[in-house]
N, C-alpha and C positions, 0 to 999 in steps of 0.2 A: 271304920265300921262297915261290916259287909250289907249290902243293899241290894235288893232285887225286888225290881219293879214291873209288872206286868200291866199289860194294855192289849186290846186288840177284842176282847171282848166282845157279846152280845147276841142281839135275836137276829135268827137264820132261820129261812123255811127248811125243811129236809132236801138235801141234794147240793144246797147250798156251801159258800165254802168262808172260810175266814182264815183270820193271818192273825196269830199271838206273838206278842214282841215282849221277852224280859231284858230289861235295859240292866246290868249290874256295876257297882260300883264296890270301894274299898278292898279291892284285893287284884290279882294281874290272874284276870279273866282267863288270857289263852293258857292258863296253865292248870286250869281244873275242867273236870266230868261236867258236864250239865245235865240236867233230867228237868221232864217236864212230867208231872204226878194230877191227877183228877178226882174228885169225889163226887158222885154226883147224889141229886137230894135222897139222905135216909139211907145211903152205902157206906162204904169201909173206902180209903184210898186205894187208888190204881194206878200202878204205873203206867204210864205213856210210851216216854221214849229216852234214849241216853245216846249222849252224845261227846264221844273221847273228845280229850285235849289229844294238841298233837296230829294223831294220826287222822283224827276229824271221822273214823267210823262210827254209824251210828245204830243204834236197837231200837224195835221200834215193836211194842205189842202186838201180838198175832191177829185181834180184832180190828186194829188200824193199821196194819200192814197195808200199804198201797194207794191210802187214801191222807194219811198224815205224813208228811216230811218233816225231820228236824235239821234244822240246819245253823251257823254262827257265825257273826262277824266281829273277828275279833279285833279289827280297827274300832269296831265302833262300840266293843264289850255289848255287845249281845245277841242270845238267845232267841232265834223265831221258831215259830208250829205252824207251816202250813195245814191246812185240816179241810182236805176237799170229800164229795158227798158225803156231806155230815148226814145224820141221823137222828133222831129223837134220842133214842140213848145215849147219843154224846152229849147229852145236857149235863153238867156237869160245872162246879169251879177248879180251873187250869191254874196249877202253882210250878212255877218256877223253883227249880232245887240246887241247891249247888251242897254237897252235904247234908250236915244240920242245919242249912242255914234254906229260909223257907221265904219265898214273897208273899203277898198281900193276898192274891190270888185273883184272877177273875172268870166273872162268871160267864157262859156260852151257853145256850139256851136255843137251841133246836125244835121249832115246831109252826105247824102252819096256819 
């Protein structure tokens, strides 16, 4: 059973930075895409960021360009979001993606 578990969550003032960890299990991690996808309250989903197997290139939304890094350890099967000068409109819950296949989500909450 595929599994993805996020953590890292929570309240930040603006300029602030935080660190999302999806931990995943049931399937050989280094061999899939990973994405990190956002909604935040009363919007539509947004994609984040994606990040090849493999070659380990990654994309990264032109709004968080510079200020999110995605990056993977695949000794330890998982997915992190650095997320430095956050913003108020990065308030938002952070899901882990691997596919169809969707974590719990948590929630980052941006404000002073």
């Amino acid at each position: 059973e595929v599994q993805l578990v996020e953590s890292g969550g929570g309240l930040v003032q603006p300029g602030g930075s935080l660190r999302l960890t999806c931990a995943a299990s049931g399937f050989t991690f280094s061999t899939y895409d990973m994405s990190w996808v956002r909604q935040a309250p009363g919007k539509g989903l947004e994609w984040v960021s994606w990040l090849r197997s493999g070659s380990g290139i990654t994309y990264t939304a032109d709004s968080m360009k510079g200020r999110f890094t995605v990056s993977r350890d695949n000794a330890k099967n998982t997915v992190s979001l650095q997320m430095n000068s956050l913003k108020p409109e990065d308030t938002a819950v952070y899901y882990c993606k691997r596919g169809a296949d969707w974590g719990q989500g948590t929630q980052v909450i941006v404000s002073s």
